[in-house]
ZALUMTOR-125229 format. One record per residue (C-alpha): residue number from 1; residue in three letters; chain; x, y, z. Coordinates in steps of 0.5 Angstrom, whole numbers, plus 500, padded with zeros to 3 digits. Example, Ala and Ser with C-alpha at 12.3 -4.5 7.8 and 13.67 -1.06 7.14 Angstrom:
// residues 2
<1 "ALA" "A" <525 491 516>>
<2 "SER" "A" <527 498 514>>
// end
This chain:
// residues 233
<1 "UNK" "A" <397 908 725>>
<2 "UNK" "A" <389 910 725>>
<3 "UNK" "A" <387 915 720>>
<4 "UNK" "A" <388 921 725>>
<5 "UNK" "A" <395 918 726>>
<6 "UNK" "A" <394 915 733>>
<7 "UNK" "A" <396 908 733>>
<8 "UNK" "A" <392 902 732>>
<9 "UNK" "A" <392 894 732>>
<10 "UNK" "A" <391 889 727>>
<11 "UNK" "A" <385 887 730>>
<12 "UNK" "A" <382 893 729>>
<13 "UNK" "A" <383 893 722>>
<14 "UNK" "A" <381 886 720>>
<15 "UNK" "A" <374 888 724>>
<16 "UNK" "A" <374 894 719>>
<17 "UNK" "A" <374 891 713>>
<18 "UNK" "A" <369 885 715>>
<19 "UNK" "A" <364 893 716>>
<20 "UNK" "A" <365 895 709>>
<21 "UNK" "A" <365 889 705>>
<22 "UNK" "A" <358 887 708>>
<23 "UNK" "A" <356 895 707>>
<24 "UNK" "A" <358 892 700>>
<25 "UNK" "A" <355 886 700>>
<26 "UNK" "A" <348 889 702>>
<27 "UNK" "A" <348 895 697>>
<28 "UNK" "A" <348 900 703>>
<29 "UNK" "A" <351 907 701>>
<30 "UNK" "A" <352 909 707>>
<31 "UNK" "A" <359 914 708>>
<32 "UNK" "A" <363 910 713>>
<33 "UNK" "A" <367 915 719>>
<34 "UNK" "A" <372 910 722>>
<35 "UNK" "A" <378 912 727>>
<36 "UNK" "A" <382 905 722>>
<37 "UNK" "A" <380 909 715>>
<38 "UNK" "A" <377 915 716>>
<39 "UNK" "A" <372 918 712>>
<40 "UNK" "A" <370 913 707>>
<41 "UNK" "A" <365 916 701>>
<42 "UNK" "A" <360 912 698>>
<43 "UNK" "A" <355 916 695>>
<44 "UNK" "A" <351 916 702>>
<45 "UNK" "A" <347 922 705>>
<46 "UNK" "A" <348 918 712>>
<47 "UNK" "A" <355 917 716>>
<48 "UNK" "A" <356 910 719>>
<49 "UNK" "A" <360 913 726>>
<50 "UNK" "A" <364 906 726>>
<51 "UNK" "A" <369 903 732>>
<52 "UNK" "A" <371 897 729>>
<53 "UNK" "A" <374 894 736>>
<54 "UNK" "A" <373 899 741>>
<55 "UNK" "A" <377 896 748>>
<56 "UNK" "A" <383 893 742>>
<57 "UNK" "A" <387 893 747>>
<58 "UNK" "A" <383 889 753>>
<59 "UNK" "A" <382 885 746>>
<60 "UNK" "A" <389 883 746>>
<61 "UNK" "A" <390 882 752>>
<62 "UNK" "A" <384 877 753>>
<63 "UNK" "A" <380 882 757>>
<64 "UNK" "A" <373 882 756>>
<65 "UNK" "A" <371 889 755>>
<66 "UNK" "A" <371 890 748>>
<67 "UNK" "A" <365 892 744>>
<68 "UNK" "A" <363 894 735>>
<69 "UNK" "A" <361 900 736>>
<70 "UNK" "A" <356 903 730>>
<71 "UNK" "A" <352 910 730>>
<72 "UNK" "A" <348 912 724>>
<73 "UNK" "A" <346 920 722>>
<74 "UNK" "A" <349 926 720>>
<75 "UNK" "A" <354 932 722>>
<76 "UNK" "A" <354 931 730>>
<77 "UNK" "A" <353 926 735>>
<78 "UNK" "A" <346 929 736>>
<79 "UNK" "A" <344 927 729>>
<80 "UNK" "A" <346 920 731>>
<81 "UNK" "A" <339 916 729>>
<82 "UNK" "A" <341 909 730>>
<83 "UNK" "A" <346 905 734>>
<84 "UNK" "A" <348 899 736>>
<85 "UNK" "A" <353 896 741>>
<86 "UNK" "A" <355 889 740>>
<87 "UNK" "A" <358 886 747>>
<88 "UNK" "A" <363 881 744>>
<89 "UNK" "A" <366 877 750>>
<90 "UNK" "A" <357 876 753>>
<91 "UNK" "A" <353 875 746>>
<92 "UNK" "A" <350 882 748>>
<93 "UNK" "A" <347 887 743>>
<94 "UNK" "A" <345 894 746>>
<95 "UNK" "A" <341 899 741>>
<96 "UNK" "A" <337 904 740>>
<97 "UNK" "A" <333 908 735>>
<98 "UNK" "A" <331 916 736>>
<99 "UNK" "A" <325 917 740>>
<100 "UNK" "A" <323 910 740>>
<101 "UNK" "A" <328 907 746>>
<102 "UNK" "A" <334 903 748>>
<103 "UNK" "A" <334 895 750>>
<104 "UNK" "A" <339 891 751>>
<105 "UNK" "A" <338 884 747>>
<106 "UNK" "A" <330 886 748>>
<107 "UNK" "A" <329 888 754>>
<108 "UNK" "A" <328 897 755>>
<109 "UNK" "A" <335 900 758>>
<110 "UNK" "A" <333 905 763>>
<111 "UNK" "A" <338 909 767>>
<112 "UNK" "A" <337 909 775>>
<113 "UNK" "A" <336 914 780>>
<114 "UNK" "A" <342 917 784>>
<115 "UNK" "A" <343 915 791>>
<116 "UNK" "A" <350 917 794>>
<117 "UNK" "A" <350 910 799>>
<118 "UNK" "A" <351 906 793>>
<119 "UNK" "A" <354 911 788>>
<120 "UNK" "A" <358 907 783>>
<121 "UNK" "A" <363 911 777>>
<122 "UNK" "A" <366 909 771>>
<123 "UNK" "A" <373 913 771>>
<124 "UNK" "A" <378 913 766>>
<125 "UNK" "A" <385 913 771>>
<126 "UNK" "A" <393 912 770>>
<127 "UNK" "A" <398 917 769>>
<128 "UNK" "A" <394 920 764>>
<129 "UNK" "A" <388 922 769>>
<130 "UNK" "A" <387 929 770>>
<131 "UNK" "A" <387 931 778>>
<132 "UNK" "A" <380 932 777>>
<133 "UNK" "A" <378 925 775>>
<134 "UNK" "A" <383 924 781>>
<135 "UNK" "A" <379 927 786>>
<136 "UNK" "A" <372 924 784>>
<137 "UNK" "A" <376 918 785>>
<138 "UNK" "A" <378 919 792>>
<139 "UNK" "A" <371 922 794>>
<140 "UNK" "A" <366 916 790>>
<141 "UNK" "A" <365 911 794>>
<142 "UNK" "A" <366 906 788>>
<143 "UNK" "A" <369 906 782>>
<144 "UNK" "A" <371 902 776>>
<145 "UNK" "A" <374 903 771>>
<146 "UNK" "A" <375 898 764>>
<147 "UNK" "A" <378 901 758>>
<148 "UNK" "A" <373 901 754>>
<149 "UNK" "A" <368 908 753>>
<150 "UNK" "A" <362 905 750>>
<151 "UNK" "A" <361 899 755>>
<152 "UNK" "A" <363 904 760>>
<153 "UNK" "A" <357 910 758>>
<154 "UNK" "A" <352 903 757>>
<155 "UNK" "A" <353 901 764>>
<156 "UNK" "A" <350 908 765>>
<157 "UNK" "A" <345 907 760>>
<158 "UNK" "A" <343 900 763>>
<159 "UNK" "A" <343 904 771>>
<160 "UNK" "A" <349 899 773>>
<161 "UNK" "A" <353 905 774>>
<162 "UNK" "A" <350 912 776>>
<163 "UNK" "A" <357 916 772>>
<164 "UNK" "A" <362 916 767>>
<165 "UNK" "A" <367 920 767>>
<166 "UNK" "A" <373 921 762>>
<167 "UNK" "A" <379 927 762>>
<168 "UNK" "A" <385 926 760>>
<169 "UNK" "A" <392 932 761>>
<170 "UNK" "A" <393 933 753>>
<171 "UNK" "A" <387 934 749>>
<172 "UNK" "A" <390 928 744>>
<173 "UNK" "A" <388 923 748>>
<174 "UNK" "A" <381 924 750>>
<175 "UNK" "A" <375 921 747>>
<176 "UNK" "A" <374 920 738>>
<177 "UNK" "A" <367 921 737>>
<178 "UNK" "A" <367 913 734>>
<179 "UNK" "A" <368 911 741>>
<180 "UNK" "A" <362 915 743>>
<181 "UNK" "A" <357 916 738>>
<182 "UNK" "A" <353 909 738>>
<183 "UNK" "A" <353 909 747>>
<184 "UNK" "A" <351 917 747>>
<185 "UNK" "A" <344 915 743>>
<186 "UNK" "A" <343 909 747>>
<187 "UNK" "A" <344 913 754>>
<188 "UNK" "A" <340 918 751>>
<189 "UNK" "A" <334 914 750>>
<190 "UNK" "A" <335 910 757>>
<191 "UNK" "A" <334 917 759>>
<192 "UNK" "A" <341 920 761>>
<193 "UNK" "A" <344 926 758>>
<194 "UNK" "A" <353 927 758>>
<195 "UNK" "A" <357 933 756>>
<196 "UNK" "A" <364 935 756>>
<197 "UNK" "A" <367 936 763>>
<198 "UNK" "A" <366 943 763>>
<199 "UNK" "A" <359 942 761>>
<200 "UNK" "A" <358 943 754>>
<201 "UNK" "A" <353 938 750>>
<202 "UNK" "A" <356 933 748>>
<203 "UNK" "A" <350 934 742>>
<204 "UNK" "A" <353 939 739>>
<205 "UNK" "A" <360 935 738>>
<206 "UNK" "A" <362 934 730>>
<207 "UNK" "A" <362 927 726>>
<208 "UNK" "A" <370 928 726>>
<209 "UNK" "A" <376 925 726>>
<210 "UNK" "A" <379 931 727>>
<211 "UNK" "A" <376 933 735>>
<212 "UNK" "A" <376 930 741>>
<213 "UNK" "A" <373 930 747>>
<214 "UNK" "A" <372 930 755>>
<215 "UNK" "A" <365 926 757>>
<216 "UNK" "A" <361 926 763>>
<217 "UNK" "A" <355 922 762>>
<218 "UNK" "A" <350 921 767>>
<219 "UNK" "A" <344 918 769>>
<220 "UNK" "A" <340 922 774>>
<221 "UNK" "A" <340 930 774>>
<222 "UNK" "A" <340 931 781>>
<223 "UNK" "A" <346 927 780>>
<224 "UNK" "A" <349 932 775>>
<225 "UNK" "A" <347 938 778>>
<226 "UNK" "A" <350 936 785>>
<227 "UNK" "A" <356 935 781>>
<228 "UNK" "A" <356 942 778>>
<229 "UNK" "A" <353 945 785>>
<230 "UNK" "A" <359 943 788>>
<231 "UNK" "A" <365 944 783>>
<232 "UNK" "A" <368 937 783>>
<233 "UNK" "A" <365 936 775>>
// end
């Protein structure tokens, strides 16, 4: 079990591990916020925002959708200064710093405008789903959907995507801020933004095991105000 008492894997806890001994080994004081541990003290005046193994369960299951996921900032997801997303099954890394950009192994990120003849979302779907998401569903003319919220916020950031969008029925099963906060800086510096699903900023969400959250996350605000305009998101 996770430090917020959900459940997680073997591999998750293996890839934590491999984080902090090399925060050890370089000498970093960083504090660590890890759905596996918790929050770890180690004297920093930063966190490191850690999800050891985001997409665990594709990783078992031999799915090529699963990422390590690090933020570095403080108090909530807006302080995020520094991210890093490694895809693990192409070799990609996505990063990006506060007001300096993204890039994906070098090359700047930029999100694309929207246009509904070749609109694509990412969805969260299953039984958990909530009839909202369900409905964006019937009315997008394509979706995708991989289990893995960083991949999934970046295919925005990298305007293969023109939305994501996760809800599920019961708050506990919504999104941590491990699964988000390296993807957010990065989708903000491509020049997209996300809130929760009833608009709040998702800036303002803590640097917390204890909370969780809906994320609708976009890469052109005409997109985002159409979707408002018409109250399906």
């Amino acid at each position: 079990m996770g430090a917020d008492g959900s459940p997680t894997e073997e591999v998750d806890r293996i890839a934590e591990a491999q984080i902090l001994a090399c925060l050890d080994a370089e000498g970093v004081d960083w504090d660590v916020l890890s759905e596996e541990a918790g929050l770890v003290r180690r004297g920093g005046s930063q966190v490191l925002v850690v999800d050891p193994i985001d997409g665990s369960h594709n990783a078992l299951r031999g799915l090529p959708y699963a990422t390590v996921s690090l933020g570095l900032g403080s108090t909530d997801l807006g302080g995020i200064e520094t991210a890093v997303v490694r895809d693990l099954s192409r070799g990609v890394t996505y990063w990006a710093e506060r007001g300096r950009g993204a890039f994906r192994n070098g090359h700047p990120l930029r999100t694309r405008g929207w246009s509904q003849r070749s609109e694509l979302f990412f969805l969260n779907l299953g039984r958990h789903a909530t009839p909202r998401v369900v409905q964006l569903a019937a009315r997008a003319r394509r979706v995708r959907s991989l289990g893995c919220a960083s991949l999934e916020m970046l295919a925005v950031a990298e305007g293969a995507a023109d939305a994501y969008v996760f809800e599920n029925d019961t708050s506990t099963r919504n999104l941590r801020v491990t699964d988000i906060a390296a993807a957010y800086r990065i989708l903000v510096e491509a020049g997209g933004e996300a809130t929760d699903v009833e608009g709040r900023p998702l800036a303002r969400f803590p640097l917390t095991l204890s909370e969780r959250t809906t994320v609708f996350a976009w890469g052109d605000a005409e997109f985002s105000a159409k979707a408002r305009a018409e109250g399906y998101l």
